[in-house]
C-alpha positions as a printed Julia matrix, in Angstrom:
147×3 Matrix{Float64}:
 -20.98  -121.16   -46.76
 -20.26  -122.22   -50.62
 -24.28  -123.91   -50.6
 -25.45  -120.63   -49.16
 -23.54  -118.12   -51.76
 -24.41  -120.72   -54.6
 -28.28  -120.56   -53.66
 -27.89  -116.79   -53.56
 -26.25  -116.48   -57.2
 -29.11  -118.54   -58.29
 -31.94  -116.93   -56.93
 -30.4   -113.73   -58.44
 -30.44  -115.29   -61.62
 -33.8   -115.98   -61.58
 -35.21  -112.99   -60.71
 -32.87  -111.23   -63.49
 -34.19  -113.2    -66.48
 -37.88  -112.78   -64.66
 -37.47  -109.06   -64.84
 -35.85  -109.26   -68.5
 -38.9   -111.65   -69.49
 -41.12  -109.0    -68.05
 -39.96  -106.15   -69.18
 -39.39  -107.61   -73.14
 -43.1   -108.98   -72.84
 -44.3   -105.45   -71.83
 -42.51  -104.27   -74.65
 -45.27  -105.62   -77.53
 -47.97  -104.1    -75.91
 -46.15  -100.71   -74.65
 -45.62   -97.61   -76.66
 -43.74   -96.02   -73.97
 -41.19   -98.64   -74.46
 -41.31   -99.25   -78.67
 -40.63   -95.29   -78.72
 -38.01   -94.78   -76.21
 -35.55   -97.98   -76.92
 -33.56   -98.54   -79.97
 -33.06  -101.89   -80.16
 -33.22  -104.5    -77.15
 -34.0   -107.93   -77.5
 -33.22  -111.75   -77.33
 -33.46  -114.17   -80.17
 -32.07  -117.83   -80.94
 -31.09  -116.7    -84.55
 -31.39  -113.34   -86.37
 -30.3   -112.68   -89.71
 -31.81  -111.02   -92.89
 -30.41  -108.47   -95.53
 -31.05  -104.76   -95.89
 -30.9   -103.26   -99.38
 -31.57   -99.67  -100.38
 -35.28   -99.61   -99.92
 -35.87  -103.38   -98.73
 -35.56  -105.48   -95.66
 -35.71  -108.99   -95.2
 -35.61  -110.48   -91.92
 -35.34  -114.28   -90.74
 -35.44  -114.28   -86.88
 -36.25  -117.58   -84.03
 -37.84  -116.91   -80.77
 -37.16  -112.98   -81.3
 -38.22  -111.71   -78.31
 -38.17  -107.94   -77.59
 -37.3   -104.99   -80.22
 -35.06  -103.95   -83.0
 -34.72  -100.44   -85.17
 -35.01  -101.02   -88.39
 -34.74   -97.94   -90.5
 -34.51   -94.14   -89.88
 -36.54   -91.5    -92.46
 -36.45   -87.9    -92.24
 -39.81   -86.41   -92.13
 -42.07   -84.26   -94.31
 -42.88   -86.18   -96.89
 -44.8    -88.86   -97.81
 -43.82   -92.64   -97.89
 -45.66   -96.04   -98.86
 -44.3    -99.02   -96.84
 -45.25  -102.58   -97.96
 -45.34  -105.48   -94.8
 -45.41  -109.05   -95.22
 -45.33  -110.97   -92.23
 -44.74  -115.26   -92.19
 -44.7   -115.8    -88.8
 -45.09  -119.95   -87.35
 -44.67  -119.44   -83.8
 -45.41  -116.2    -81.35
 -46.14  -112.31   -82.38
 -44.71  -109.89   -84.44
 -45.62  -106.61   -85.79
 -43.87  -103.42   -87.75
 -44.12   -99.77   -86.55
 -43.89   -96.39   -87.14
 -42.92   -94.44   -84.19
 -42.94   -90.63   -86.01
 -41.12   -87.57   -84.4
 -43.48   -86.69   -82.08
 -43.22   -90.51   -80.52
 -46.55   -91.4    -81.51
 -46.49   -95.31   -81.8
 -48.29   -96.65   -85.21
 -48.56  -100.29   -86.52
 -47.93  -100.64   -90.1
 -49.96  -103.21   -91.6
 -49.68  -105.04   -95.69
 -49.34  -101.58   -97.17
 -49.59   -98.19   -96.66
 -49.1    -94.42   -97.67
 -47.65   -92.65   -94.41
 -47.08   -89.19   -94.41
 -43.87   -88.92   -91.85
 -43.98   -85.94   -89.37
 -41.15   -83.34   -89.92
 -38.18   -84.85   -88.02
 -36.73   -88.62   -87.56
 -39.01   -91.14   -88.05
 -37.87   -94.92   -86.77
 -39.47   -98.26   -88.51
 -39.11  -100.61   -85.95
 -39.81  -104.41   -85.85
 -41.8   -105.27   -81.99
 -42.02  -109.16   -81.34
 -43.09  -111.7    -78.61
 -41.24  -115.11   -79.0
 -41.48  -115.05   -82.38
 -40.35  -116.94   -85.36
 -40.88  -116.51   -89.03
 -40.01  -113.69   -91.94
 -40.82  -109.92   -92.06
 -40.61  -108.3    -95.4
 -40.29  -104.97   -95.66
 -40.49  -102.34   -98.67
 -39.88   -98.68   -98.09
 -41.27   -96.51  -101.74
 -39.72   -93.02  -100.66
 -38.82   -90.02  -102.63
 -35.46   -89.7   -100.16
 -32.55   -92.37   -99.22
 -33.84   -95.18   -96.86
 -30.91   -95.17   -94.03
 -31.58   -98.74   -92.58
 -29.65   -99.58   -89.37
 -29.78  -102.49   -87.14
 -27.3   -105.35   -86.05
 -27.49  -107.21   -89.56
 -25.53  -104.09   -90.5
């Protein structure tokens, strides 16, 4: 009885962390899922510092999706990306208030829809640095678990 419940627990297991692989693999390559989740994801180490305008971001095996910063809309914005990445991908996006889903890469002058606008860093196993510069007219209000 114990073997049989023990089997059971671990064939459970297995198809959990299959379905969380699947689903945090479909993340990279799905807007539907970078627009409508805040922040979901596994990593061995995450760790960085956000500063008015600036992010810095150390992360190993990052694997899934994090909100990085929140802008109000209306107005124009240039955001600066540098990516170091030695192992998997990574990338930075804009999703703007209608939910459209936009990569941001090295720099670029975005003009943010009226409404929030999210900055969000999408990876796949990844592990490296993501720099990120926000030159705004308005407050930068960065959020994410390094807060």
């Amino acid at each position: 009885m114990r073997k049989k419940l023990l089997w059971t627990v671990l064939v459970g297991l297995l198809v959990f962390v299959a379905i969380y692989k699947v689903q945090n693999a479909n993340a990279y390559e799905s807007s539907r899922v970078i627009r409508n989740t805040d922040s979901d994801y596994t990593s061995e180490g995450y760790d960085g510092y956000l500063n008015q305008n600036e992010a810095l971001l150390f992360f190993e095996a990052f694997d899934g999706l994090d909100t990085i910063a929140t802008l109000e809309g209306g107005k124009e914005v240039t955001v600066l990306v540098s990516k170091n990445l030695t192992e998997g991908q990574a990338k930075v996006v804009l999703v703007n208030a209608f939910g459209q889903v936009k990569e941001i890469n090295e720099t670029q002058t975005i003009y943010l829809e009226s409404g929030c606008n999210y900055i969000k860093i999408v990876s796949r196993d990844a592990t490296g640095t993501i720099g990120l510069v926000i030159e705004a007219s308005q407050d930068v209000q960065f959020h994410s678990v390094l807060e």
